[in-house]
C-alpha positions in Angstrom: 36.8 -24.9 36.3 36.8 -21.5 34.4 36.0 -22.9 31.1 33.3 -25.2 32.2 30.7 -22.5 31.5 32.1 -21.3 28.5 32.1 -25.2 27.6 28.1 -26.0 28.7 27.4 -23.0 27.1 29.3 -24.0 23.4 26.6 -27.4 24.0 23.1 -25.6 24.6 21.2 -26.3 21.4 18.8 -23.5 20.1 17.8 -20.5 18.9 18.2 -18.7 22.2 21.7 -19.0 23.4 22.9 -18.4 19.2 20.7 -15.2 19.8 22.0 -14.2 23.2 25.5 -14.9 21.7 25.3 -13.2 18.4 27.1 -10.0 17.1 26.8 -6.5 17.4 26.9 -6.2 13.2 24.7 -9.2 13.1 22.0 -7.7 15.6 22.2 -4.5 13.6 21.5 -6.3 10.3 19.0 -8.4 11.5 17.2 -5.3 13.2 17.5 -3.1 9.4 16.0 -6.0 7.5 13.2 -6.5 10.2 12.6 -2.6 9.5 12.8 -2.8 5.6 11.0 -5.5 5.2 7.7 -3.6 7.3 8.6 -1.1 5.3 8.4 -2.7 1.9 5.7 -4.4 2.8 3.9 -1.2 3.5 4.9 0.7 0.7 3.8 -2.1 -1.4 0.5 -2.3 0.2 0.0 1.5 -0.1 0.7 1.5 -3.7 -1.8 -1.3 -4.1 -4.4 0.8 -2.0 -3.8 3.8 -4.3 -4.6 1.6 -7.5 -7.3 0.3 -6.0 -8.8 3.6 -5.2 -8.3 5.1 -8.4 -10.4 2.0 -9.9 -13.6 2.7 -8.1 -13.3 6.5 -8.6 -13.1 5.8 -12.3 -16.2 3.5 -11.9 -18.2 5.8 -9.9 -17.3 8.5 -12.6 -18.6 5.9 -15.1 -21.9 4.6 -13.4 -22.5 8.5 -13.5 -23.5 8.1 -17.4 -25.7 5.4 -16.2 -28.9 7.5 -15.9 -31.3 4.9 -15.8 -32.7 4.7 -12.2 -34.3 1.3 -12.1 -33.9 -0.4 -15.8 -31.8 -0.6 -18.5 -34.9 0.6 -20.7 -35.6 3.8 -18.2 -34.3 7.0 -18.3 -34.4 9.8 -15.2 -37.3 12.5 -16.2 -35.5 15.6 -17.5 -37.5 17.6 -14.5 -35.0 15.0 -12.0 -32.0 15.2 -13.6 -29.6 18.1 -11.9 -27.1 19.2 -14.1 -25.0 21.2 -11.9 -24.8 18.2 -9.5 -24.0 16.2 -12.3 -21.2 18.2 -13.6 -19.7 19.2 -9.9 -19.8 15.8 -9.1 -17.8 14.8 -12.4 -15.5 17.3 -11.6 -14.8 16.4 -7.9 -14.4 12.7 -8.7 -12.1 13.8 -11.9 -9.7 15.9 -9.4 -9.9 13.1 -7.0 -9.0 10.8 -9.6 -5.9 12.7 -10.9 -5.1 13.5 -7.3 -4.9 9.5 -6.8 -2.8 9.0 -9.7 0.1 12.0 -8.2 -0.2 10.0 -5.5 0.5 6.8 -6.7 3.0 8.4 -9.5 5.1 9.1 -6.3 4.3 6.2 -4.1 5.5 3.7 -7.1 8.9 6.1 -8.0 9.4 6.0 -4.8 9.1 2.3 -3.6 11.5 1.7 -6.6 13.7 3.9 -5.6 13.6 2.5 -1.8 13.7 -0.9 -2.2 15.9 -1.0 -5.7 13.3 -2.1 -8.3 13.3 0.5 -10.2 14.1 1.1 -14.0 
């Protein structure tokens, strides 16, 4: 009668009872790859985020040479157009911009480095 459990038990089908059953090393490794892969997965996605950013700062730098307000044939009057906004502008999307790029300089060395796809 003392290895009748053990025996039903050996002949429950599933995920479950394998789960319930498994090993202290096997736990542990499925717990770190459940954690690296969030964590790859978010890296990545911050990388990504950072690129992305750095695209539309560089446009919006851009469209600021775009001083045609309404048409492609138009120009803004020389009495509307504010230099100094113009150039602090430039240079706070510029810094922002190069910020961005530190930023994802170190994100991407540092994905490779984590998750082994580095150079």
């Amino acid at each position: 009668m003392t290895d009748a459990p053990a025996t039903e038990a050996q002949e429950i089908p599933g995920a479950f009872l394998s789960t319930l059953i498994r090993s202290n090393s096997k736990i542990k490794r499925d717990r770190a790859v459940a954690i690296a892969e969030d964590l790859q997965m978010t890296y990545k996605r911050q990388v990504e985020d950072i690129t992305i950013q750095i695209k539309r700062l560089k446009r919006d730098q851009e469209s600021q040479l775009d001083l045609s307000p309404e048409t492609a044939l138009g120009l803004v009057p020389a009495k509307n157009f504010d230099p100094l906004a113009w150039a602090d502008k430039d240079l706070e999307l510029g810094v922002q911009i190069r910020n961005e790029e530190i930023r994802l300089e170190i994100a991407q060395k540092r994905y490779d480095y984590l998750f082994g796809t580095g150079k």
